[in-house]
C-alpha positions as CSV (number, residue, x, y, z in Angstrom):
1,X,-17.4,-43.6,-36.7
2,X,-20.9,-42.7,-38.2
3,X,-23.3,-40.6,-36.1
4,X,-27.1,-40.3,-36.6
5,X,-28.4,-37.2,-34.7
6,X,-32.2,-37.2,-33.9
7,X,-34.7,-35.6,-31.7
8,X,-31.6,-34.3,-30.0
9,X,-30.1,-37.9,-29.5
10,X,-27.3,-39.5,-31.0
11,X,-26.5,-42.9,-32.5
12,X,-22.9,-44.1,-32.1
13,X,-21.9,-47.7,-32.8
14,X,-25.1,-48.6,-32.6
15,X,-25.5,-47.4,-29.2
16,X,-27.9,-44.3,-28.2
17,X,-26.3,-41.1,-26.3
18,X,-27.3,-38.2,-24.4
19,X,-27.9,-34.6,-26.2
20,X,-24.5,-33.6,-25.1
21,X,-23.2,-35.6,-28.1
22,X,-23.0,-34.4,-31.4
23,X,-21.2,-35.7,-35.0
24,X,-20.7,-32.6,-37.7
25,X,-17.5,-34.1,-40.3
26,X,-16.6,-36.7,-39.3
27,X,-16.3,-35.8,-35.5
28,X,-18.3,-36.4,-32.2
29,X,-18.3,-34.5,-29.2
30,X,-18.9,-35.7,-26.3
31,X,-19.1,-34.2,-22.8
32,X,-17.5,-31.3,-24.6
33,X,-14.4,-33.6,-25.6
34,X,-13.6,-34.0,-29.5
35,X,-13.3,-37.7,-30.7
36,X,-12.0,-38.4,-34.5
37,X,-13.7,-41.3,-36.4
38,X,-13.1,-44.8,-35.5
39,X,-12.6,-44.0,-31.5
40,X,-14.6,-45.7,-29.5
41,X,-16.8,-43.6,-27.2
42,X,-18.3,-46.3,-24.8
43,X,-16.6,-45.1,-22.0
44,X,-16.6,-41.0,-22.9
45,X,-20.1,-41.4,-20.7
46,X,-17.2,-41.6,-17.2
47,X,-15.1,-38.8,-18.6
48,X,-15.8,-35.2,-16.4
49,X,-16.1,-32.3,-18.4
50,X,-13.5,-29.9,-19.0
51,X,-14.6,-26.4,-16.4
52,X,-12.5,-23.5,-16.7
53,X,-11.5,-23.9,-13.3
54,X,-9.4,-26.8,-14.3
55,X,-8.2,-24.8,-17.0
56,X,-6.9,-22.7,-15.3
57,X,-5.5,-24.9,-12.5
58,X,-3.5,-27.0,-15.2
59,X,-2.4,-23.4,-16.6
60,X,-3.8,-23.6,-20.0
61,X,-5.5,-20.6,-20.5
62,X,-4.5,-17.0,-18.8
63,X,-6.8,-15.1,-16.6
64,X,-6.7,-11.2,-16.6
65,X,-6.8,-9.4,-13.6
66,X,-6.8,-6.4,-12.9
67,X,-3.0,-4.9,-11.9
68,X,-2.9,-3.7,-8.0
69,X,-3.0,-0.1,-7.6
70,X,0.2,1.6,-6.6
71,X,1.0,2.1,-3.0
72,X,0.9,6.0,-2.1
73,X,4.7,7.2,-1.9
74,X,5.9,9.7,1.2
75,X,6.3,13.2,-0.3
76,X,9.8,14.8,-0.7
77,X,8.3,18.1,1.0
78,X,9.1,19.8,-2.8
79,X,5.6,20.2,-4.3
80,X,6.8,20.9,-8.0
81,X,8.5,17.2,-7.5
82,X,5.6,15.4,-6.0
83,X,3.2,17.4,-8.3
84,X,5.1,15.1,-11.0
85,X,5.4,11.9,-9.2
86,X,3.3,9.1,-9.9
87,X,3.4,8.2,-6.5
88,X,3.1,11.5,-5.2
89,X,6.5,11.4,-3.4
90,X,9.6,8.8,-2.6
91,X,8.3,5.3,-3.5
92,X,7.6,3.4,0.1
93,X,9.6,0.5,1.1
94,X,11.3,0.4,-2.4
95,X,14.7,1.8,-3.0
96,X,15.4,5.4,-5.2
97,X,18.5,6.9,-6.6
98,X,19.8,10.1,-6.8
99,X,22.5,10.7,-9.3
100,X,24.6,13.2,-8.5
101,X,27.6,15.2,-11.1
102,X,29.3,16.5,-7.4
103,X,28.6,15.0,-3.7
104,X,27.0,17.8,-2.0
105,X,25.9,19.7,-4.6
106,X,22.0,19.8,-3.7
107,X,21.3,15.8,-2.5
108,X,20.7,17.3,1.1
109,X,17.7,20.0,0.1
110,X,16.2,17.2,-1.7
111,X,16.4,14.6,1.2
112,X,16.3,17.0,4.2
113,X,12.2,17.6,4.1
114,X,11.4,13.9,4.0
115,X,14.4,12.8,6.6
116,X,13.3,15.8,8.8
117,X,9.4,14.2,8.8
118,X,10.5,11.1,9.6
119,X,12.6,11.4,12.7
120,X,10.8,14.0,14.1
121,X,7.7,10.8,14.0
122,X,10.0,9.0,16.2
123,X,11.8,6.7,12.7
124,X,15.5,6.3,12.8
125,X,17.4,7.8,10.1
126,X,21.0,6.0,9.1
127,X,23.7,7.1,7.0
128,X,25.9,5.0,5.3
129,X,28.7,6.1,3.9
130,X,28.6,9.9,4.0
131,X,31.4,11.8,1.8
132,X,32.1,13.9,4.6
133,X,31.3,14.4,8.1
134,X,27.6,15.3,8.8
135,X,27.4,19.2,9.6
136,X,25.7,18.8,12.7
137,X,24.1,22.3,12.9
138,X,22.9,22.3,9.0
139,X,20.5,19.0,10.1
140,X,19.0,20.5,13.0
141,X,18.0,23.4,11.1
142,X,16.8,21.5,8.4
143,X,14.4,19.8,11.7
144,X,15.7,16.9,11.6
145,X,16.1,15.1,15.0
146,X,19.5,14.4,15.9
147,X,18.7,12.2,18.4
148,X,17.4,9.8,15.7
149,X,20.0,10.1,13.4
150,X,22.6,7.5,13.0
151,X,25.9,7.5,10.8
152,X,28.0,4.1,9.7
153,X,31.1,5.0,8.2
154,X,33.1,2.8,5.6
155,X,36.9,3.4,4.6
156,X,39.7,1.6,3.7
157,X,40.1,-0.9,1.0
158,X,37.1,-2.7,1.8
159,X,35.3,0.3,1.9
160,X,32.5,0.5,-0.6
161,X,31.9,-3.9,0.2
162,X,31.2,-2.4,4.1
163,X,29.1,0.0,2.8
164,X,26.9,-2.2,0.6
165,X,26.9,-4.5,3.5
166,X,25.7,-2.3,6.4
167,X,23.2,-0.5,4.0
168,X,21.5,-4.0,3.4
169,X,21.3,-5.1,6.6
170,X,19.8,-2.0,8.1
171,X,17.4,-2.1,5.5
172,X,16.4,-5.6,6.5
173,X,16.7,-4.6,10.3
174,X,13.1,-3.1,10.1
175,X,14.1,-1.0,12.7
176,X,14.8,2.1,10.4
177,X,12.5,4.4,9.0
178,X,14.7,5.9,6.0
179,X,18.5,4.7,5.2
180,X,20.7,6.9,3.3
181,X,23.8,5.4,1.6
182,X,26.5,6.9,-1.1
183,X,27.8,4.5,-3.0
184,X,30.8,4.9,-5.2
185,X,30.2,1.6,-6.8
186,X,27.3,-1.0,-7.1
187,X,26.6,-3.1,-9.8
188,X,23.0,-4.2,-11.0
189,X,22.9,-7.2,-8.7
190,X,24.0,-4.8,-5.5
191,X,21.4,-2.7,-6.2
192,X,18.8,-5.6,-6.7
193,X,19.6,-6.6,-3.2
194,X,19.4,-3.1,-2.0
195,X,15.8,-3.2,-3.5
196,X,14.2,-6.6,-1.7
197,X,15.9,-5.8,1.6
198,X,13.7,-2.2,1.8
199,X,10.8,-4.4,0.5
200,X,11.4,-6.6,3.3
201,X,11.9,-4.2,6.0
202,X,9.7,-1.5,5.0
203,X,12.0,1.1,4.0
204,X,12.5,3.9,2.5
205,X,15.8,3.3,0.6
206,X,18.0,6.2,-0.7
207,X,21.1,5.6,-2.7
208,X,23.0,8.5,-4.1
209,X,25.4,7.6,-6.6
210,X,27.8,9.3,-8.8
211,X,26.2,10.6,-12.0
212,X,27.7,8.7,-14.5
213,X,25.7,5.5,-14.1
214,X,22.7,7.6,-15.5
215,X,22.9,5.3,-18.6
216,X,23.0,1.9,-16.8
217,X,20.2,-0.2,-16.2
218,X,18.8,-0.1,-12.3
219,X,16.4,-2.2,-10.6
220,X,15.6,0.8,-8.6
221,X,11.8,2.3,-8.6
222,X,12.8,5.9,-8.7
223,X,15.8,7.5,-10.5
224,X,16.5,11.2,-10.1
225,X,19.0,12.8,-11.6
226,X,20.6,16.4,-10.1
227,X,21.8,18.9,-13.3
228,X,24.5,21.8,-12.7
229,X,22.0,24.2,-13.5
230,X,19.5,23.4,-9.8
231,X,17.3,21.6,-11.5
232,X,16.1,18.0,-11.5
233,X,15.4,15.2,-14.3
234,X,13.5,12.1,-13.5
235,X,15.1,9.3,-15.3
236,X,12.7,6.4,-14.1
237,X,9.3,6.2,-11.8
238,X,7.3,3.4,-11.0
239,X,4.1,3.2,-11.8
240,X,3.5,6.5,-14.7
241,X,5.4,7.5,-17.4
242,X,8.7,9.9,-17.1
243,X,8.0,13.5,-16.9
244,X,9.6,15.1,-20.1
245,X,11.1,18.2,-18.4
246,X,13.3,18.5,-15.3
247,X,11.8,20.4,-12.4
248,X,13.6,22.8,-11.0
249,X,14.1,23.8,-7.4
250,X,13.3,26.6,-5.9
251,X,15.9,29.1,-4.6
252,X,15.6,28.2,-1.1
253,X,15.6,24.2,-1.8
254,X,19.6,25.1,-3.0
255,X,22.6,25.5,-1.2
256,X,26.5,26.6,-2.0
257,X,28.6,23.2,-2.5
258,X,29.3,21.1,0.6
259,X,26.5,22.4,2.4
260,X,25.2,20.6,4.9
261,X,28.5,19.0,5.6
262,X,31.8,19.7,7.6
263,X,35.1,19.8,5.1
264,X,38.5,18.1,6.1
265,X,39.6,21.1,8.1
266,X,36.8,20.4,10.7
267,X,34.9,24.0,9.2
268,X,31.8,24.3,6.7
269,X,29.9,27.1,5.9
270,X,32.0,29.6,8.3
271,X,30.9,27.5,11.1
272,X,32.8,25.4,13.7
273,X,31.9,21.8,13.8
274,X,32.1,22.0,17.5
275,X,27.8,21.1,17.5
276,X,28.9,18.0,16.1
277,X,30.6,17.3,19.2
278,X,27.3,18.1,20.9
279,X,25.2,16.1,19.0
280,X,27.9,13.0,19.1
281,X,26.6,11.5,22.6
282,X,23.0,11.5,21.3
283,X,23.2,9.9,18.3
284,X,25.7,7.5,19.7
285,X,23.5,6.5,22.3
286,X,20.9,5.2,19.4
287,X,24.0,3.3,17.6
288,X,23.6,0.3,19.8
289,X,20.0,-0.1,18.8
290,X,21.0,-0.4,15.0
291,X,23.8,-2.8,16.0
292,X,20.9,-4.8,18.4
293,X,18.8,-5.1,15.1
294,X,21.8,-6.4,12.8
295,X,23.1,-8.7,15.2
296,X,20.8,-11.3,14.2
297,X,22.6,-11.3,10.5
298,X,25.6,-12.5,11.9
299,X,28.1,-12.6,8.9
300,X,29.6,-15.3,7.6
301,X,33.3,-16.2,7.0
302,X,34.4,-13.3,4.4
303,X,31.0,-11.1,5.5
304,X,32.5,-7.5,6.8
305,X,32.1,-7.3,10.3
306,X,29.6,-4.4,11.8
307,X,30.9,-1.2,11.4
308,X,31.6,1.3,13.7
309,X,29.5,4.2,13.8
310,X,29.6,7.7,14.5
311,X,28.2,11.3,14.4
């Protein structure tokens, strides 16, 4: 092309340009655009120049920012756990698990403190699922309020699909403060659903599940894991890295096997289940506020239908 640079002006084709342009080996640049030899440049004068704002609309070059900062969890009431949280506590509005070798071998000390706060600020606790019949009298020593305390049971064939079923849409209700489900079997995607529905309704998300999925990959944000021995290992947590040694509980955050629930025979811990009985008309008078808020998910053909629920 040939370009003669002088007194900070150019000489293209014979024609003079502006200071912005400028020929090193063979090449002119023009309005900050590269032209090879030969091109003609007559109308590079029109051409806008290249901002980084249109960079960065026509995403060819990546902006760093930096990351949000994490959302403070709600504290599980165990101060060696929280002390070793990232979060400080259960992750808000995002789901956790809780593997367990044994349904009720400690699960309830763990989520007792957190499910007690909750309810007694007026948040409706559901669970979905239980193994066994709530121990009525256990919970309101534990301060939770019973008046706030829903139960959805699943059985049957299409047991664990009901359960998956009613714990999503209670999450997505955003009418419940913390939802509790134990669930025999959910796969990846399950639990992924699981995850957005608390996102979406702002809730704290619990799902105990037998401890052999320890090894299997979970969308969830918080994975704790209950050992024989009392003590707990954190598997995953959002937002820092995983503590190296398990935390164990203190002596009064345990309890003997089944605690918390009633067995088969209608007795648990020496006690009569007769308070469940007393408890049953308040908590059933809250079940037709949960079915109120899932009414709007109507299912489809094939969906379970609502579940019944009881105390």
């Amino acid at each position: 092309m040939g370009a003669l640079v002088s007194n900070g002006r150019a000489h293209v084709n014979g024609r003079t340009q502006a200071s912005g342009l400028m020929a090193a080996g063979g090449m002119a640049a023009v309005d900050g655009l590269s032209v090879a030899n030969g091109a003609d440049t007559a109308g590079c004068q029109t051409q806008e120049a290249i901002t980084l704002a249109s960079l960065l609309a026509r995403r060819q070059v990546w902006q760093w920012r930096v990351a949000p900062q994490p959302v403070a969890g709600i504290a599980t009431g165990i101060r060696a756990l929280d002390a070793v949280l990232p979060m400080g506590g259960w992750p808000a509005a995002a789901l956790s698990e809780l593997l367990v070798p044994v349904w009720g071998l400690t699960e309830l000390q763990l989520l007792w403190p957190v499910l007690a706060r909750l309810s007694r600020a007026g948040g409706r606790v559901v669970l979905v699922a239980p193994p066994f019949v709530p121990f009525a009298g256990a919970w309101q020593r534990a301060g939770v309020d019973l008046s706030r305390l829903v139960v959805i049971g699943a059985a049957g064939a299409s047991g664990a699909a009901d359960a998956l079923w009613a714990f999503e849409q209670c999450l997505r209700s955003g009418s419940c403060a913390a939802v509790v489900g134990w669930l025999a079997g959910a796969d990846h995607a399950a639990l992924r659903r699981l995850q957005v529905a608390a996102d979406h309704g702002q809730c704290l998300a619990l799902a105990m599940r037998p401890a052999r999925h320890a090894a299997q990959p979970s969308p969830a944000a918080l994975r704790l894991q209950l050992r024989p021995d009392g003590c707990v290992q954190v598997l995953k947590c959002r937002g820092g890295p995983v503590p190296a040694q398990p935390v164990a509980l203190a002596a009064h955050e345990r309890t003997l096997p089944w605690g918390g629930f009633s067995s088969g025979h209608g007795v648990a811990c020496g006690q009569h289940v007769a308070e469940n009985d007393a408890a049953t008309a308040t908590a059933t008078a809250t079940a037709s506020a949960i079915a109120t808020a899932t009414a709007a998910a109507t299912p489809s053909a094939g969906t379970p239908a609502p579940l019944a629920m009881r105390c």
